[in-house]
N, C-alpha and C positions, 0 to 999 in steps of 0.2 A: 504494500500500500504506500502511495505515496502522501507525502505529509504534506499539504497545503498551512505556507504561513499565513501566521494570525495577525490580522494587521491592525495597527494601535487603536482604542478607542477613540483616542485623544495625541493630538500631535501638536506641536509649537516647531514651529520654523524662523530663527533669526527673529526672536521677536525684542523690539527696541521700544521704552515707553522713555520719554523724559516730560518732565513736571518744570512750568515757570521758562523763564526769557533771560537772555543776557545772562550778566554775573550771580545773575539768582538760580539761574538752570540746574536743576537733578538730575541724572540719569538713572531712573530708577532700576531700570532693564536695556542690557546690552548685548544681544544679539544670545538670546537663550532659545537654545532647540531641548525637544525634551519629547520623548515618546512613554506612553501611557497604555497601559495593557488592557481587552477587557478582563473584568474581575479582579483585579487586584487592588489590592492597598498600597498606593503611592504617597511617601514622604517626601514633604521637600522642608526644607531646613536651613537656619542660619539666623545669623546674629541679630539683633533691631536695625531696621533701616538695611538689610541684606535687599530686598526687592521681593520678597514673598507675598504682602499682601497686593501690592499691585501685582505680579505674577498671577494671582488666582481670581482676582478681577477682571487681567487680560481673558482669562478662558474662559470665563461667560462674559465678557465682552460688555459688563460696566466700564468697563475705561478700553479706549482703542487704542491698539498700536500704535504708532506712526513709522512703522516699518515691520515688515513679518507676516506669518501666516498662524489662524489657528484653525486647524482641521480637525472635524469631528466624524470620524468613520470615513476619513481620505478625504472631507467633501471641504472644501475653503470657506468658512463663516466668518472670515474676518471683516467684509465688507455688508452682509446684513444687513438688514432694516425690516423695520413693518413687521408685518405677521412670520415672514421670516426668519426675524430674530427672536420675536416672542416664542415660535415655535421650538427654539435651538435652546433657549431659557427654560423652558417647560421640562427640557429631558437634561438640566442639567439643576441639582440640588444643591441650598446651600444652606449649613449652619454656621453661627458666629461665635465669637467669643462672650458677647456679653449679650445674648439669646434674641435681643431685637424684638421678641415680644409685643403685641399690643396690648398694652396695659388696661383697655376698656372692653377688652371682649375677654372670654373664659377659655380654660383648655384646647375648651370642641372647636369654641370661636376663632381658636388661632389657626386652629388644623385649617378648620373649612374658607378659610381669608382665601388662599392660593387656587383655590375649586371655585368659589364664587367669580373668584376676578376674570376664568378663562369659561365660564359659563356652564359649570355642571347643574345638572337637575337637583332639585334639592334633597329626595330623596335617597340620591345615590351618594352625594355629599356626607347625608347621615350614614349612611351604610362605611364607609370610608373612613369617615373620621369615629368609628367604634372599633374597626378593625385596627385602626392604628394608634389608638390609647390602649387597646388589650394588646399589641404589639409592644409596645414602650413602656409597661405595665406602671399605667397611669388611667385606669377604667376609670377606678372610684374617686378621681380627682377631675372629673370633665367639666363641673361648673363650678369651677376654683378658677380664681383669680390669677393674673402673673404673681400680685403682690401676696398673695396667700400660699405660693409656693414656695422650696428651696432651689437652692442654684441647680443640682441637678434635677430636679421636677424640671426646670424650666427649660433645662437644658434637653429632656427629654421630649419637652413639646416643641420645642425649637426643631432636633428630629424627626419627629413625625409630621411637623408641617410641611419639612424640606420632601419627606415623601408623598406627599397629598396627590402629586399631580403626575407619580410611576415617574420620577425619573430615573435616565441611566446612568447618570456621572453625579458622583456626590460631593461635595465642596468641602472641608471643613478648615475652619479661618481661626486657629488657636483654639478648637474648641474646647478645649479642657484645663487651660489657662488659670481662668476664674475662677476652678474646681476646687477643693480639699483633695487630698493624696485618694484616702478611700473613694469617694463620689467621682474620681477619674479612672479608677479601677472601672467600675463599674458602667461608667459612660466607653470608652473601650470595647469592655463584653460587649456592649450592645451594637457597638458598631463591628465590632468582627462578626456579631449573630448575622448582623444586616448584609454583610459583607455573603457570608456564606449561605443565606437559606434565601437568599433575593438576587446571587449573583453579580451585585452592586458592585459596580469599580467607585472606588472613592480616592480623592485626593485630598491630603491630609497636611497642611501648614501647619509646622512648629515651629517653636525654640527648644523643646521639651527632648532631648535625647531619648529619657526611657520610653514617651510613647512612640518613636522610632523602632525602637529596638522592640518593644513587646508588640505591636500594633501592625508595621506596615512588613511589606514584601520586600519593596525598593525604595530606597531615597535618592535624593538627590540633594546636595552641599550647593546652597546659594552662597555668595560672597563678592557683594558690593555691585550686585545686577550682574552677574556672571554665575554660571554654571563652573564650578571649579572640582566635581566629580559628584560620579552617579554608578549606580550597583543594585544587586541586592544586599540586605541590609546586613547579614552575617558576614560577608565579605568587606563592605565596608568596614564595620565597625572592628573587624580582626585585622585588614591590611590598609589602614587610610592610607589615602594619598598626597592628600590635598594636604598642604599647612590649616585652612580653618577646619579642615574635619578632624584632623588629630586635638587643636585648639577645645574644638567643641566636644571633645572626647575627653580630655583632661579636666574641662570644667564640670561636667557631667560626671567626672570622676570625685573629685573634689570635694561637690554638694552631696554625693552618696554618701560617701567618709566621714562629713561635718560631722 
């Protein structure tokens, strides 16, 4: 049998974003290519101000290039627009660091925001946003409040809203940041569950070495808008290459030790 490659869910080609004019200009992203598998758990990694949240901005295409490609299943979405891009938006999930939440609607209220906005019927809505509180095991918490939850409650409904609308690429933007050590545990499990019983490719923005190391497949080492090495993640983490990936390897050592 011959073995047909699998070709990336998710691709970046030379992608360059700079922020501001003149002596003020940032280059946040310098010519970063990056290939993305489906199903797996991709890390990308590095210091504050590395380029990572513009990077995962770039791929659902909140912020545009202004040079490069972002490809989703080969197909070039970098220039987008209209239902085109809401369509490209739809199949791509995201959760944040500090849950985004709408403070005036409930659990179910959050789930169902994403389903309303793209016009589902209501009772399939409901059907949905029950499947995905008994998924995130936040049933009994559906007409609770953002402010009547904990951080990961919230965090879990932030999850489940980013899956409201079946997407296939999952975002997540330091999600576990804001977390307690236990409650990142935890938030973790649920996204490897997600990972493995939904198939879900997720891409995973830290600073956070260990959920690296416990969480993802592949990383890859941001360093000052540049790609400065990428692997799977036991390789990395036993033969770094890169000076910030050994750097980010010592400090990560460090704070274990403390």
């Amino acid at each position: 049998m011959i073995d047909v490659p699998v070709q990336p869910i998710l691709s970046l080609r030379d992608v360059h974003k700079t922020y501001g004019k003149g002596p003020n200009q940032v280059q946040a992203l310098k010519g970063v290519s990056l290939d993305v598998m489906p199903g797996e758990i991709f890390g990308i990694i590095g210091l504050s101000g590395a380029g990572k949240s513009t990077l995962i901005r770039c791929i659902n295409l909140l912020e545009r290039p202004e040079q490069g490609t972002v490809l989703i299943d080969g197909i070039d979405v970098t220039g987008f627009s209209g239902r085109r891009l809401r369509s490209v938006r739809r199949s791509i999930g995201m959760i944040f660091q500090h849950f985004n939440l709408l403070a005036n609607r409930t659990a179910a209220g959050n789930i169902s925001f994403p389903m309303e906005i793209v016009g589902k019927p209501k009772k399939e809505r409901a059907r949905r946003v029950a499947e995905l509180l008994e998924f995130v095991g936040l049933s009994h918490k559906a007409d609770r409040y953002p402010a009547e939850l904990s951080g990961g409650e919230k965090q879990r409904v932030g999850i489940a809203r980013a899956l409201a609308t079946e997407p296939r690429i999952l975002l997540c933007d330091e999600a576990t940041s804001a977390l307690d050590p236990e409650t990142t545990v935890s938030i973790l499990n649920l996204l490897r569950s997600i990972n493995r019983s939904l198939g879900l490719t997720i891409v995973m923005v830290t600073h956070q070495m260990h959920v690296v190391r416990s969480t993802c497949h592949r990383v890859a080492v941001l360093d000052q808008g540049h790609v400065v090495e990428v692997g799977p993640v036991d390789e990395v983490f036993a033969n770094p290459q890169a000076t910030m990936t050994r750097r980010l390897l010592k400090e990560a050592t460090a704070i274990a030790t403390a």
